[in-house]
PyMOL Python script that loads the backbone (N, CA, C, O; Angstrom):
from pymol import cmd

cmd.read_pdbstr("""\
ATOM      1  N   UNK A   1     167.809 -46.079 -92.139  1.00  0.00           N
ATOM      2  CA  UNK A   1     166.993 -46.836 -93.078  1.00  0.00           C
ATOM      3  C   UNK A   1     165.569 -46.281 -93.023  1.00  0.00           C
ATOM      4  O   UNK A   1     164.984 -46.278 -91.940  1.00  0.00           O
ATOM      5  N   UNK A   2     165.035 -45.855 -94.020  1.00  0.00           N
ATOM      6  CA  UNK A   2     163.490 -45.775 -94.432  1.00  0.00           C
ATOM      7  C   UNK A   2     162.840 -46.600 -94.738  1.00  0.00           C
ATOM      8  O   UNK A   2     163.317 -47.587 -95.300  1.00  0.00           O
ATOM      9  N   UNK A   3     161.495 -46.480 -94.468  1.00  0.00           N
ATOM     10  CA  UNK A   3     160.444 -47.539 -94.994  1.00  0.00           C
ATOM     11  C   UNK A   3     159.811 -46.519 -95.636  1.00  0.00           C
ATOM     12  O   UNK A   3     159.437 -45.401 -95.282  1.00  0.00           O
ATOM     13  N   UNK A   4     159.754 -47.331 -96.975  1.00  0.00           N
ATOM     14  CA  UNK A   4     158.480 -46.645 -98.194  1.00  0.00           C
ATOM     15  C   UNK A   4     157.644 -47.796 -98.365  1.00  0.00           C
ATOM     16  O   UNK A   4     157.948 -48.988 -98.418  1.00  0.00           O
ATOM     17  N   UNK A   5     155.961 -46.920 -98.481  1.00  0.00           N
ATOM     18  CA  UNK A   5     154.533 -48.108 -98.658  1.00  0.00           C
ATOM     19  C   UNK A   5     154.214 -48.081 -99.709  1.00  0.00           C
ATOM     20  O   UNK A   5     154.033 -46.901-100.007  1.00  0.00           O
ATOM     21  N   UNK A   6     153.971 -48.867-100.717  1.00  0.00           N
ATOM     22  CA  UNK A   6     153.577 -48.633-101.728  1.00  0.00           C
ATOM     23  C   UNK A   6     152.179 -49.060-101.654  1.00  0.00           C
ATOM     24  O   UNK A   6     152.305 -50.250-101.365  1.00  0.00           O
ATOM     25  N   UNK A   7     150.542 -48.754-101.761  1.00  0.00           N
ATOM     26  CA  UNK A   7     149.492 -48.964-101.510  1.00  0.00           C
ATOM     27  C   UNK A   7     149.035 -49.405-102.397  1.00  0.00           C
ATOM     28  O   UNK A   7     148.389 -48.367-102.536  1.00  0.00           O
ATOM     29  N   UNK A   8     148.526 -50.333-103.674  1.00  0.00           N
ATOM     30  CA  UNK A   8     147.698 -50.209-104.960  1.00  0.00           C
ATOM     31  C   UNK A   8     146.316 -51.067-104.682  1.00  0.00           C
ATOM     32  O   UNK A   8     146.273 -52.086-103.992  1.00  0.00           O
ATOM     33  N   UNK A   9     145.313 -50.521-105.283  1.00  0.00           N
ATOM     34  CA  UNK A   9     143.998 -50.563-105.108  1.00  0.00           C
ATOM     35  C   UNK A   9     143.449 -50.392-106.682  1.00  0.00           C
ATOM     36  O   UNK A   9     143.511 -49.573-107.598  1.00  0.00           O
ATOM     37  N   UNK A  10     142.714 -52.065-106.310  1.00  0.00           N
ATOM     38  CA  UNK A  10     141.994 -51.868-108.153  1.00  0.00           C
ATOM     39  C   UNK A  10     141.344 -50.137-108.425  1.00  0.00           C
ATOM     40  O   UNK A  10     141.241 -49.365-107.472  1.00  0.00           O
ATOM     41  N   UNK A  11     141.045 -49.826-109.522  1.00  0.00           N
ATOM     42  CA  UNK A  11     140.476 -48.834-109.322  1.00  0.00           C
ATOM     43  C   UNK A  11     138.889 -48.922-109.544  1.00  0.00           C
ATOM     44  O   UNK A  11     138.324 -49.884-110.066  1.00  0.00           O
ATOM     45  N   UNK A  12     138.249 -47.741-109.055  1.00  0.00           N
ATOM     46  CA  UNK A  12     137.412 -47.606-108.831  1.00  0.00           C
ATOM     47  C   UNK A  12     136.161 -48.619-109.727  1.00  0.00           C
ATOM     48  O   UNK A  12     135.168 -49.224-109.323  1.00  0.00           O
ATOM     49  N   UNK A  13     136.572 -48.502-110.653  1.00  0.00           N
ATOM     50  CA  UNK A  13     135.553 -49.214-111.634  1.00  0.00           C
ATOM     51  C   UNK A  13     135.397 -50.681-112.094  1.00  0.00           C
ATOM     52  O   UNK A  13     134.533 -51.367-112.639  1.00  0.00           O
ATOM     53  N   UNK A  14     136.623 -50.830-111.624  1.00  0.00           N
ATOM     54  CA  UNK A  14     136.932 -52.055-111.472  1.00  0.00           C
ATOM     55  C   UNK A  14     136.086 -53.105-110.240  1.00  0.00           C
ATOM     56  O   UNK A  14     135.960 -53.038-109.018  1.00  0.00           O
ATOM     57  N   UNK A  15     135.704 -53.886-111.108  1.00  0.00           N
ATOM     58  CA  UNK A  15     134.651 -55.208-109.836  1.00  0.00           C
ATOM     59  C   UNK A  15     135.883 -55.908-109.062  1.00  0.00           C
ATOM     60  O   UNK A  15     136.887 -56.492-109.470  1.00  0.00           O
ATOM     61  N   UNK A  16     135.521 -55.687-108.118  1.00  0.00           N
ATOM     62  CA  UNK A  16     136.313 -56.666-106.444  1.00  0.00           C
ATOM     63  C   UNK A  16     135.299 -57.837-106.294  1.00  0.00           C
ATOM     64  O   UNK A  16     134.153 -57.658-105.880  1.00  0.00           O
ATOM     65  N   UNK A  17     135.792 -59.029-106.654  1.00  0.00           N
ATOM     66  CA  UNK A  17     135.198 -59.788-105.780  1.00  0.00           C
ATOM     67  C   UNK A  17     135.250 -60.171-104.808  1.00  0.00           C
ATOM     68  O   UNK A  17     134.291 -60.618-104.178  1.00  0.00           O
ATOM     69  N   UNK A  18     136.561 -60.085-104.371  1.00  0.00           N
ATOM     70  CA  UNK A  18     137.155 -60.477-103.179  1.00  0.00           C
ATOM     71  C   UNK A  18     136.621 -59.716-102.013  1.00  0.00           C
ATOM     72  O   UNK A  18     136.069 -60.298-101.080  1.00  0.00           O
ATOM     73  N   UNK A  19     136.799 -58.251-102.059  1.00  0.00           N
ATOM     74  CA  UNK A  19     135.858 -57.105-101.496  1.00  0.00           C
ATOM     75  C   UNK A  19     134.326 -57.268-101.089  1.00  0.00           C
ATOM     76  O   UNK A  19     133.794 -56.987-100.015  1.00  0.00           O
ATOM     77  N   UNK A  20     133.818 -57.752-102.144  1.00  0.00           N
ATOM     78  CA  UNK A  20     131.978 -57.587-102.305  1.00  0.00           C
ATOM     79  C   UNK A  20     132.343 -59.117-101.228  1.00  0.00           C
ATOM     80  O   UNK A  20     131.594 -59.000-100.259  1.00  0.00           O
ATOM     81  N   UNK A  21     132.980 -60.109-101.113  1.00  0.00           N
ATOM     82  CA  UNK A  21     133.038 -61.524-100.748  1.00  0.00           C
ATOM     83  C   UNK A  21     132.801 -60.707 -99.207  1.00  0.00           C
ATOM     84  O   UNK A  21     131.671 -60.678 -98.719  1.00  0.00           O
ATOM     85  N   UNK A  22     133.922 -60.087 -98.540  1.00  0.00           N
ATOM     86  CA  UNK A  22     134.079 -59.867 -97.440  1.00  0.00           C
ATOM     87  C   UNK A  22     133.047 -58.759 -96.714  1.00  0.00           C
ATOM     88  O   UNK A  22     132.924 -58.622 -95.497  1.00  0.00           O
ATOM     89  N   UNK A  23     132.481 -58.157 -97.538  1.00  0.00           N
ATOM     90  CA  UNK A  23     131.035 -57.011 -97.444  1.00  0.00           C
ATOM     91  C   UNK A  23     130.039 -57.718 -97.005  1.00  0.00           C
ATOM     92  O   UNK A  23     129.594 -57.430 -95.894  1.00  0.00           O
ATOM     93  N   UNK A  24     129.428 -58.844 -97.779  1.00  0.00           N
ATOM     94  CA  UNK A  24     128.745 -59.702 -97.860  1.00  0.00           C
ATOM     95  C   UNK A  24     128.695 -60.714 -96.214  1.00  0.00           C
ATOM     96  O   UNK A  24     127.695 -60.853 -95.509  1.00  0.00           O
ATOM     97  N   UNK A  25     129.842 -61.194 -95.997  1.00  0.00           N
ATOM     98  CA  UNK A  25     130.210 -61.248 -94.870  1.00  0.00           C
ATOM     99  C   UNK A  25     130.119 -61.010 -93.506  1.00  0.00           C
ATOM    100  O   UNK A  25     129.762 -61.754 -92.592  1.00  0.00           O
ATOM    101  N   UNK A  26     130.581 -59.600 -93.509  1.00  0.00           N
ATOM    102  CA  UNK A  26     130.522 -58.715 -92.522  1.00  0.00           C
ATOM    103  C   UNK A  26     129.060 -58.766 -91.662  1.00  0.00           C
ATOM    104  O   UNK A  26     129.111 -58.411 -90.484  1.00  0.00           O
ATOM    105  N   UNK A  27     128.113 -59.081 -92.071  1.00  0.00           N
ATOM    106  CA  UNK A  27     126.587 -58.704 -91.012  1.00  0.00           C
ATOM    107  C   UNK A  27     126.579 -59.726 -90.733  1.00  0.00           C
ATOM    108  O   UNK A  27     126.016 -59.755 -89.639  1.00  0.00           O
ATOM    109  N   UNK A  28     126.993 -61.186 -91.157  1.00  0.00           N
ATOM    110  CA  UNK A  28     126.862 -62.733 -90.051  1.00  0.00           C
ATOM    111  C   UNK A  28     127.511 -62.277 -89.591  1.00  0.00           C
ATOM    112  O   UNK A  28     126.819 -61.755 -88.717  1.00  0.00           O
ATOM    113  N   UNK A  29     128.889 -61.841 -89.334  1.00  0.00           N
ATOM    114  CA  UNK A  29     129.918 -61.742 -88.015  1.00  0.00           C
ATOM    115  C   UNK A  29     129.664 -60.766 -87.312  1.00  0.00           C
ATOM    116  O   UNK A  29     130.441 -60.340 -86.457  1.00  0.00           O
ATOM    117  N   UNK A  30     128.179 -60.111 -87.654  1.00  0.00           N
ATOM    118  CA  UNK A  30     127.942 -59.122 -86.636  1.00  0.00           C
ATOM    119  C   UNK A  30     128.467 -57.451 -86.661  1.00  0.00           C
ATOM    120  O   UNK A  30     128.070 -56.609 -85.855  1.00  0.00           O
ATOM    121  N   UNK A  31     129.202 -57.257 -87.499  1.00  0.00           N
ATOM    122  CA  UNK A  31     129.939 -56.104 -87.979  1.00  0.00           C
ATOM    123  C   UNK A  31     128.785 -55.798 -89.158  1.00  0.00           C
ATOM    124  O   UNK A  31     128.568 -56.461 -90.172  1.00  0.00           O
ATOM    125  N   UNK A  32     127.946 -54.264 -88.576  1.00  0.00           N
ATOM    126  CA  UNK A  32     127.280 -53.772 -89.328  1.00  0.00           C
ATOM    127  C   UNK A  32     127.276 -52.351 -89.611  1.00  0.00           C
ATOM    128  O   UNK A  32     127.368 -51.478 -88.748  1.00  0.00           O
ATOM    129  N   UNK A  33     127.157 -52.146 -90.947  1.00  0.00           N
ATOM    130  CA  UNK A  33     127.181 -50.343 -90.930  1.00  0.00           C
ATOM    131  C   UNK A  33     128.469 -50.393 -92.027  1.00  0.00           C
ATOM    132  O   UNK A  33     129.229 -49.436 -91.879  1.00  0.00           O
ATOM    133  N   UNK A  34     128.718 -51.009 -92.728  1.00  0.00           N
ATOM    134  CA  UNK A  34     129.874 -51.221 -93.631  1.00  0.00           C
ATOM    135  C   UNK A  34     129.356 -50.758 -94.906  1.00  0.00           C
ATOM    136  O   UNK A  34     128.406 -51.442 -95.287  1.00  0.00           O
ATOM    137  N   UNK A  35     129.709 -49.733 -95.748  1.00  0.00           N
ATOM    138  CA  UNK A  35     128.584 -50.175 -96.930  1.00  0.00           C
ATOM    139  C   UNK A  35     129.581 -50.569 -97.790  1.00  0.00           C
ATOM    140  O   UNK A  35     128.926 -51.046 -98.716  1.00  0.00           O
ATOM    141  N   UNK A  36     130.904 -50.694 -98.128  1.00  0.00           N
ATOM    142  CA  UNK A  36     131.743 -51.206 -99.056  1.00  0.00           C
ATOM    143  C   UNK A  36     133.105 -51.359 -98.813  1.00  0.00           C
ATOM    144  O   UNK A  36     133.647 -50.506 -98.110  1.00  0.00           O
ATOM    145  N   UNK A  37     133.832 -52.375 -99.301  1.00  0.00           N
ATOM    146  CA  UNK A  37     134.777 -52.883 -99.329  1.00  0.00           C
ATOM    147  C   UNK A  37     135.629 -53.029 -99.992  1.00  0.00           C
ATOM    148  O   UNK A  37     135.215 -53.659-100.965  1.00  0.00           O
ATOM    149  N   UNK A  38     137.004 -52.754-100.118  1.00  0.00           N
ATOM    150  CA  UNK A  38     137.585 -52.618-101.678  1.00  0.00           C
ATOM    151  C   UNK A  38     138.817 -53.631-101.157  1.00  0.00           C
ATOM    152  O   UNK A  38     138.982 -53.658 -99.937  1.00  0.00           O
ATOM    153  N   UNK A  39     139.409 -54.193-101.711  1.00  0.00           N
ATOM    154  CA  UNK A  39     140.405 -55.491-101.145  1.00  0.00           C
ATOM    155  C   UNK A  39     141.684 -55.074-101.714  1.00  0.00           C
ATOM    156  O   UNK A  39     141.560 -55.185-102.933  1.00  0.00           O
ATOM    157  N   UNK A  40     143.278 -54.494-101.319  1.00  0.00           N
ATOM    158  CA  UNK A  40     143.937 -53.978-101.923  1.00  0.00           C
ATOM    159  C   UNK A  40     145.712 -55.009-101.665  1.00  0.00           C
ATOM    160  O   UNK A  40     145.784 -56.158-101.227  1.00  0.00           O
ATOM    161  N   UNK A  41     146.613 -54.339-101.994  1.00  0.00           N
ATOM    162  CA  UNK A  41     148.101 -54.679-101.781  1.00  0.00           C
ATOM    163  C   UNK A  41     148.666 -53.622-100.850  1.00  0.00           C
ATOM    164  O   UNK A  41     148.391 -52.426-100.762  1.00  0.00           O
ATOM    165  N   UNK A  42     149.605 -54.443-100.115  1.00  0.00           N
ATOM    166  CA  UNK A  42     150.108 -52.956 -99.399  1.00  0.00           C
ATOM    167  C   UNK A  42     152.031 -54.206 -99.277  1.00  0.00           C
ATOM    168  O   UNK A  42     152.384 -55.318 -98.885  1.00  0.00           O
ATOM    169  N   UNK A  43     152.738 -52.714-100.047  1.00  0.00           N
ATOM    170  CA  UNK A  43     154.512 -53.312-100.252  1.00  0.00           C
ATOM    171  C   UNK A  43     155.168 -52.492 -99.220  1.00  0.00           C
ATOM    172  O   UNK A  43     154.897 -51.298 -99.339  1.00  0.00           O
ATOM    173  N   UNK A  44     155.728 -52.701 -98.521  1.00  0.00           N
ATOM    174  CA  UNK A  44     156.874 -52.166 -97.765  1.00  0.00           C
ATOM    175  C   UNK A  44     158.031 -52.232 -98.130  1.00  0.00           C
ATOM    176  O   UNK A  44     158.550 -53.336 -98.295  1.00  0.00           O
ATOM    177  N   UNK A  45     158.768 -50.994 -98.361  1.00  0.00           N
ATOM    178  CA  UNK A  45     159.738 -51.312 -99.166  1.00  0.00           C
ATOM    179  C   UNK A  45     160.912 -50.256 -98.223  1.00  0.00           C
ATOM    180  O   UNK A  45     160.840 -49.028 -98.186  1.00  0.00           O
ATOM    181  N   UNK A  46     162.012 -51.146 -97.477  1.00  0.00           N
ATOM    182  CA  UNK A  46     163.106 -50.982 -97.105  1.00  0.00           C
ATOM    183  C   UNK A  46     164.331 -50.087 -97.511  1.00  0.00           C
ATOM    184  O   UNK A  46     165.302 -50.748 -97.880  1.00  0.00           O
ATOM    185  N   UNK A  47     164.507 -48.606 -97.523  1.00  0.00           N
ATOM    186  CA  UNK A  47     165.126 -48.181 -98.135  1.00  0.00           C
ATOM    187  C   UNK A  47     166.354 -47.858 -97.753  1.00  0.00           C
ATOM    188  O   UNK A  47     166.153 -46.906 -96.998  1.00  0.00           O
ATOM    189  N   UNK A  48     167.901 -48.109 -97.805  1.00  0.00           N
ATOM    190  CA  UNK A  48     168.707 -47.980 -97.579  1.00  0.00           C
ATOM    191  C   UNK A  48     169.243 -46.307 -98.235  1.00  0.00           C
ATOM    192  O   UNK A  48     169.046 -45.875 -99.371  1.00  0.00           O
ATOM    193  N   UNK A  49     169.785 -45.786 -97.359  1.00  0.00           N
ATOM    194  CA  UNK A  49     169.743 -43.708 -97.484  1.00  0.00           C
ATOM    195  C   UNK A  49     169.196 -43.162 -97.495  1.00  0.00           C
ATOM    196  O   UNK A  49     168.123 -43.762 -97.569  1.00  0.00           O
ATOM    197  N   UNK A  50     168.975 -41.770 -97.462  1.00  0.00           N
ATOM    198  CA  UNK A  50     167.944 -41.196 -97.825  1.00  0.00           C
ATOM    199  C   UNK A  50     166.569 -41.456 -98.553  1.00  0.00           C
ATOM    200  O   UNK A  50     166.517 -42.392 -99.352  1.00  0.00           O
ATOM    201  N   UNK A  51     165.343 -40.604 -98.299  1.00  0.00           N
ATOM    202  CA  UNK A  51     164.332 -41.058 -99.313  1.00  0.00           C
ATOM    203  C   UNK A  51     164.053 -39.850-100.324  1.00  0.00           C
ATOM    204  O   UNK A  51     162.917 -39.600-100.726  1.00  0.00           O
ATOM    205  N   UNK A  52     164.865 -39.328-100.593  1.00  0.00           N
ATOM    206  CA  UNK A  52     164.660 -38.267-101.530  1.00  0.00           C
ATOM    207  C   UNK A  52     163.831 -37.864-102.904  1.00  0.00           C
ATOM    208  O   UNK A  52     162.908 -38.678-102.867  1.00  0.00           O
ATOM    209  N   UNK A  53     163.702 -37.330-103.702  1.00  0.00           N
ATOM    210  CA  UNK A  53     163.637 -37.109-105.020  1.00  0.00           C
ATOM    211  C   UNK A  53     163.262 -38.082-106.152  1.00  0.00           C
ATOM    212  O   UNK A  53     162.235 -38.399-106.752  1.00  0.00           O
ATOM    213  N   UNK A  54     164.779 -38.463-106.169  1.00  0.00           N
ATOM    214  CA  UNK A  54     165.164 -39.041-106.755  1.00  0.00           C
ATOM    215  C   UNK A  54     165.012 -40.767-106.556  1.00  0.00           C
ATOM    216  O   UNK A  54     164.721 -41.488-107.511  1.00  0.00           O
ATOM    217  N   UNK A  55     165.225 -41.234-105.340  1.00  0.00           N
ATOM    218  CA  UNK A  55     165.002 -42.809-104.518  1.00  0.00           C
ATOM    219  C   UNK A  55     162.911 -42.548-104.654  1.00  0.00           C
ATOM    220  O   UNK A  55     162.184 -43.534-104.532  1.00  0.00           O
ATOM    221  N   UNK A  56     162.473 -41.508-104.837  1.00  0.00           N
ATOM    222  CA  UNK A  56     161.285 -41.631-104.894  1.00  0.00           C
ATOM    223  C   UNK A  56     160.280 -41.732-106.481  1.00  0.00           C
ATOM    224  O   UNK A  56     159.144 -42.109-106.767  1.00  0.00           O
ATOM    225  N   UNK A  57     161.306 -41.236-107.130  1.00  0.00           N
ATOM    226  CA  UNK A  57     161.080 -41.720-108.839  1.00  0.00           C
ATOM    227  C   UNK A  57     161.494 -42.926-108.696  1.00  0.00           C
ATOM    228  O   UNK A  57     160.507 -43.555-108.314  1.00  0.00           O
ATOM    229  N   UNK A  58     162.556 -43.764-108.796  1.00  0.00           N
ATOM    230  CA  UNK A  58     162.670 -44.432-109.119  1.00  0.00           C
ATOM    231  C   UNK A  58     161.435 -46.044-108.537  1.00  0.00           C
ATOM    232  O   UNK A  58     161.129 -47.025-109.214  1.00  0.00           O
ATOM    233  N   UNK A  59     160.891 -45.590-106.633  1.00  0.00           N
ATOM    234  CA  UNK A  59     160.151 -46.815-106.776  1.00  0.00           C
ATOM    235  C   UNK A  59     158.808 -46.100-107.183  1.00  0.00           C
ATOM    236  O   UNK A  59     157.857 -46.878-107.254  1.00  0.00           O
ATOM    237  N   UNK A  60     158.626 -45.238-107.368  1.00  0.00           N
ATOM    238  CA  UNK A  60     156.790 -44.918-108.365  1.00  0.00           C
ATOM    239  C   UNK A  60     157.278 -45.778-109.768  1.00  0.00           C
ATOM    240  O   UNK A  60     156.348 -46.385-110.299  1.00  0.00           O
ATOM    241  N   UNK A  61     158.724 -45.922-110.494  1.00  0.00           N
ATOM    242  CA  UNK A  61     158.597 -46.662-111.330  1.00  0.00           C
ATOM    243  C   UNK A  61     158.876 -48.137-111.248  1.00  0.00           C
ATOM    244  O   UNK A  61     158.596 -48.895-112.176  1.00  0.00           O
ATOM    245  N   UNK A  62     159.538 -48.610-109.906  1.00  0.00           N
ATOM    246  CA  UNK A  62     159.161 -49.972-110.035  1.00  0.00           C
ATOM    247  C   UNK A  62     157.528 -49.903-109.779  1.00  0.00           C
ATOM    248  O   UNK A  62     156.731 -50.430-110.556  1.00  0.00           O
ATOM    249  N   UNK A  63     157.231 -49.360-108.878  1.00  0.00           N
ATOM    250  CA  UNK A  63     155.172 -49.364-108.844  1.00  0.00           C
ATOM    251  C   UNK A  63     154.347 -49.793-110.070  1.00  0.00           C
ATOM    252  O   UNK A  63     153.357 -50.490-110.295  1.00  0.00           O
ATOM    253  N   UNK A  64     155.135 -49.124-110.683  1.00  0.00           N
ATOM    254  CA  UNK A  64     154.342 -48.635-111.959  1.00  0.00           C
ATOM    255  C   UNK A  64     154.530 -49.556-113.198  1.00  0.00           C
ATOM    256  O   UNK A  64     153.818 -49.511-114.201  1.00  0.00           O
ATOM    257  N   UNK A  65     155.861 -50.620-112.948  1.00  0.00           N
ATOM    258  CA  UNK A  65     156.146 -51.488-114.444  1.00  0.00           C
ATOM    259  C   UNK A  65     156.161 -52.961-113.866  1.00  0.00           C
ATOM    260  O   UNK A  65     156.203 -53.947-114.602  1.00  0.00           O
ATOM    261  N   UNK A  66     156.109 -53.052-111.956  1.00  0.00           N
ATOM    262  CA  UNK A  66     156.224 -54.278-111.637  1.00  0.00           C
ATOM    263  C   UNK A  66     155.163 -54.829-110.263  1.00  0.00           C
ATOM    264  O   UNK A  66     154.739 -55.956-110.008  1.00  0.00           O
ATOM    265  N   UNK A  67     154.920 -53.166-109.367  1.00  0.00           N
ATOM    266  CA  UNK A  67     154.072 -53.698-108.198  1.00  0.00           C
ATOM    267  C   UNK A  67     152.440 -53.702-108.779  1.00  0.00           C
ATOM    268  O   UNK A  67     151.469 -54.198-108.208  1.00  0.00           O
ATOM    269  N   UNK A  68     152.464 -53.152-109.792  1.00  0.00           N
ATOM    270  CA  UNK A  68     150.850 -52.464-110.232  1.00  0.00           C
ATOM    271  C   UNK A  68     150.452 -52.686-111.571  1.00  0.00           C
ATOM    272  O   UNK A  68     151.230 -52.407-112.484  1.00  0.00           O
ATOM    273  N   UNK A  69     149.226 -53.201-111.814  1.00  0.00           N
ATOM    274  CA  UNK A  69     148.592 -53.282-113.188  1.00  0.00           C
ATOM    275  C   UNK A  69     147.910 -51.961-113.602  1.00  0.00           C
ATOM    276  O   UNK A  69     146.684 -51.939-113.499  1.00  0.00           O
ATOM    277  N   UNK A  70     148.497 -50.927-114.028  1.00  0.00           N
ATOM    278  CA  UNK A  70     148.216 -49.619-114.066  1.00  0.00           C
ATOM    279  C   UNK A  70     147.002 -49.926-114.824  1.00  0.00           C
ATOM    280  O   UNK A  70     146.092 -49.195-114.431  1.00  0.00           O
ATOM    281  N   UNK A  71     146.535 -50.925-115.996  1.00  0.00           N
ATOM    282  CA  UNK A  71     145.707 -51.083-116.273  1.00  0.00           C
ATOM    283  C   UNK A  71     144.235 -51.152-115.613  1.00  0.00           C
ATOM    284  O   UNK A  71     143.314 -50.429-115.993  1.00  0.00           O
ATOM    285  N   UNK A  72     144.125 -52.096-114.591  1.00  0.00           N
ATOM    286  CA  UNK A  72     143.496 -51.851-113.639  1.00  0.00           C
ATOM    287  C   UNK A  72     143.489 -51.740-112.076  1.00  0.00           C
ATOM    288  O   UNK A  72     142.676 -52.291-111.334  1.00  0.00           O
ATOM    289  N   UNK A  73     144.769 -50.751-111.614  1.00  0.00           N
ATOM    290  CA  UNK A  73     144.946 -50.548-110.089  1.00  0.00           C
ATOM    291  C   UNK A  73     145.577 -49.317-110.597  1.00  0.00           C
ATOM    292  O   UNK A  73     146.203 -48.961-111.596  1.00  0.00           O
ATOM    293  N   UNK A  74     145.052 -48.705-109.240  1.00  0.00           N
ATOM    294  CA  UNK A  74     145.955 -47.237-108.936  1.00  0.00           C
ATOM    295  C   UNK A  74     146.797 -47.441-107.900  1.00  0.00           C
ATOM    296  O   UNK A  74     146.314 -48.222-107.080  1.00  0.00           O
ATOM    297  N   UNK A  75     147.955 -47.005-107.600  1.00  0.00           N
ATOM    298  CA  UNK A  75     148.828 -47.424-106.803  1.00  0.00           C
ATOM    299  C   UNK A  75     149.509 -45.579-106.191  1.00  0.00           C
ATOM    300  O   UNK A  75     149.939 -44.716-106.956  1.00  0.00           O
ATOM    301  N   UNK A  76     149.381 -45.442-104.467  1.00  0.00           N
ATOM    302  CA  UNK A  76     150.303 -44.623-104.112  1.00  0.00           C
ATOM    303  C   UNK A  76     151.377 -44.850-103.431  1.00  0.00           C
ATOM    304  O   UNK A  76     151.277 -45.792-102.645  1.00  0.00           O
ATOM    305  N   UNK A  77     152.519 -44.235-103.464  1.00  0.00           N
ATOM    306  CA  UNK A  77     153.796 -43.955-102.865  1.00  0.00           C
ATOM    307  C   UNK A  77     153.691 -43.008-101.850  1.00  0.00           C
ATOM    308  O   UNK A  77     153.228 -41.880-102.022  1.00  0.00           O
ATOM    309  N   UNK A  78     154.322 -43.664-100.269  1.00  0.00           N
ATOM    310  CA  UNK A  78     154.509 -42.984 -99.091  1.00  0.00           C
ATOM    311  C   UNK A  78     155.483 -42.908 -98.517  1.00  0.00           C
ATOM    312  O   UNK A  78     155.929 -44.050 -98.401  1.00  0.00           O
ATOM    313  N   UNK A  79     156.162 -42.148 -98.029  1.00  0.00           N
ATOM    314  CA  UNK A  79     157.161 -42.751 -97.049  1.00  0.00           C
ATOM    315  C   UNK A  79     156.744 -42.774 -95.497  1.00  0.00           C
ATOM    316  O   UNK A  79     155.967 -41.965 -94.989  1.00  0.00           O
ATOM    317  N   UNK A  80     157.281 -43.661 -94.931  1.00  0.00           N
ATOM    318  CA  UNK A  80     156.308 -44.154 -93.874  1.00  0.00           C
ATOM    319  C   UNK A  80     157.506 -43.377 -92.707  1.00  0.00           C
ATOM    320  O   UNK A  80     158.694 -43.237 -92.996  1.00  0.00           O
ATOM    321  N   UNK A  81     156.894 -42.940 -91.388  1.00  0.00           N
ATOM    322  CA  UNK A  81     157.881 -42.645 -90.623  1.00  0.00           C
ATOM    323  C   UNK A  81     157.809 -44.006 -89.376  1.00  0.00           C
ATOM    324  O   UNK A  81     156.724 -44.449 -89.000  1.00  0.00           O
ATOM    325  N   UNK A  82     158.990 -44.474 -88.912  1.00  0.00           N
ATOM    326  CA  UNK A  82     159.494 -45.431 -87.894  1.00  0.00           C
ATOM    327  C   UNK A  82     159.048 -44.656 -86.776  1.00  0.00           C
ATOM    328  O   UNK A  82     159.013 -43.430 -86.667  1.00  0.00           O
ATOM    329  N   UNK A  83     158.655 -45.697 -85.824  1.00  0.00           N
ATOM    330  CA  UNK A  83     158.815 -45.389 -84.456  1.00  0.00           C
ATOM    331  C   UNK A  83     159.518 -44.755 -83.695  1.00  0.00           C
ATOM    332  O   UNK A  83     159.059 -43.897 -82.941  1.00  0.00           O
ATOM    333  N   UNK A  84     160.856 -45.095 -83.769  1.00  0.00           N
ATOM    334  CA  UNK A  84     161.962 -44.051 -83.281  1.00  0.00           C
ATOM    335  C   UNK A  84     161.656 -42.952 -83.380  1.00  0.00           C
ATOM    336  O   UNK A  84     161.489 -42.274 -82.366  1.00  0.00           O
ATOM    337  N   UNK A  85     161.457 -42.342 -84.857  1.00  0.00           N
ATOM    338  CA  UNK A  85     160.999 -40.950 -85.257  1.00  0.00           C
ATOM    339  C   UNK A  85     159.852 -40.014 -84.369  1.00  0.00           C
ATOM    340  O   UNK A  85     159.802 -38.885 -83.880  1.00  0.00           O
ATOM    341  N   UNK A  86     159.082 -41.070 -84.467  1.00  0.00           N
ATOM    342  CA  UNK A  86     158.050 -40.240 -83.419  1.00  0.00           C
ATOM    343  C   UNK A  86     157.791 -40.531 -82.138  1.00  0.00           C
ATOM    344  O   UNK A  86     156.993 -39.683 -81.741  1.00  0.00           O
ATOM    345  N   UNK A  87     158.010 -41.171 -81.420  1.00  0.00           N
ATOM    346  CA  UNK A  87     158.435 -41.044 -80.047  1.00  0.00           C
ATOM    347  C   UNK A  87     159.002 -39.555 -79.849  1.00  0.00           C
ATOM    348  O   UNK A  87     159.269 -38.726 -80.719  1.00  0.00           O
ATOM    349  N   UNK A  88     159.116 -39.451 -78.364  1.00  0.00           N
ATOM    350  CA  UNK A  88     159.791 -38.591 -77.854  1.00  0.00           C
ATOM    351  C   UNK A  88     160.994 -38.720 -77.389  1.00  0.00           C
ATOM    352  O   UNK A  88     161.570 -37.752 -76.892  1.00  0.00           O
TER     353      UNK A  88
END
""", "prot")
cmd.dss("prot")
cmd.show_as("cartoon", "prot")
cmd.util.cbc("prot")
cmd.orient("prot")
């Protein structure tokens, strides 16, 4: 089994409030030296077989018609490697 991440993040031009909320923030709690904040989604998505090609078109298009407002978010596709994997 694979894990694929799907990441989407308003884009750039797009106003965060949620972001600027937690920026704003940050110097009462003492955390300084931040200059910006962008507030995003992050999907984990469970893949049963391989992650090939093909299993990798198909979730850039769920991304793209159901995890993401392409309108305003950019969204990337990863495949994530498990623990097992990298251990020794």
């Amino acid at each position: 089994m694979a894990r694929v991440v799907v990441d989407v993040m308003l884009k750039p031009e797009i106003l965060d409030p949620q972001g600027q909320a937690v920026q704003r923030a940050l110097p009462r709690l003492g955390f300084a030296g931040i200059s910006d904040v962008r507030q995003g989604k992050r999907f984990e998505l469970e893949v049963d077989g391989p992650v090939d090609e093909a299993a990798l078109a198909r979730i850039r298009e769920l991304a793209e018609t159901f995890l993401a407002n392409t309108v305003i978010e950019d969204f990337v596709v990863r495949v994530e490697e498990s623990a097992e994997e990298v251990a020794p």
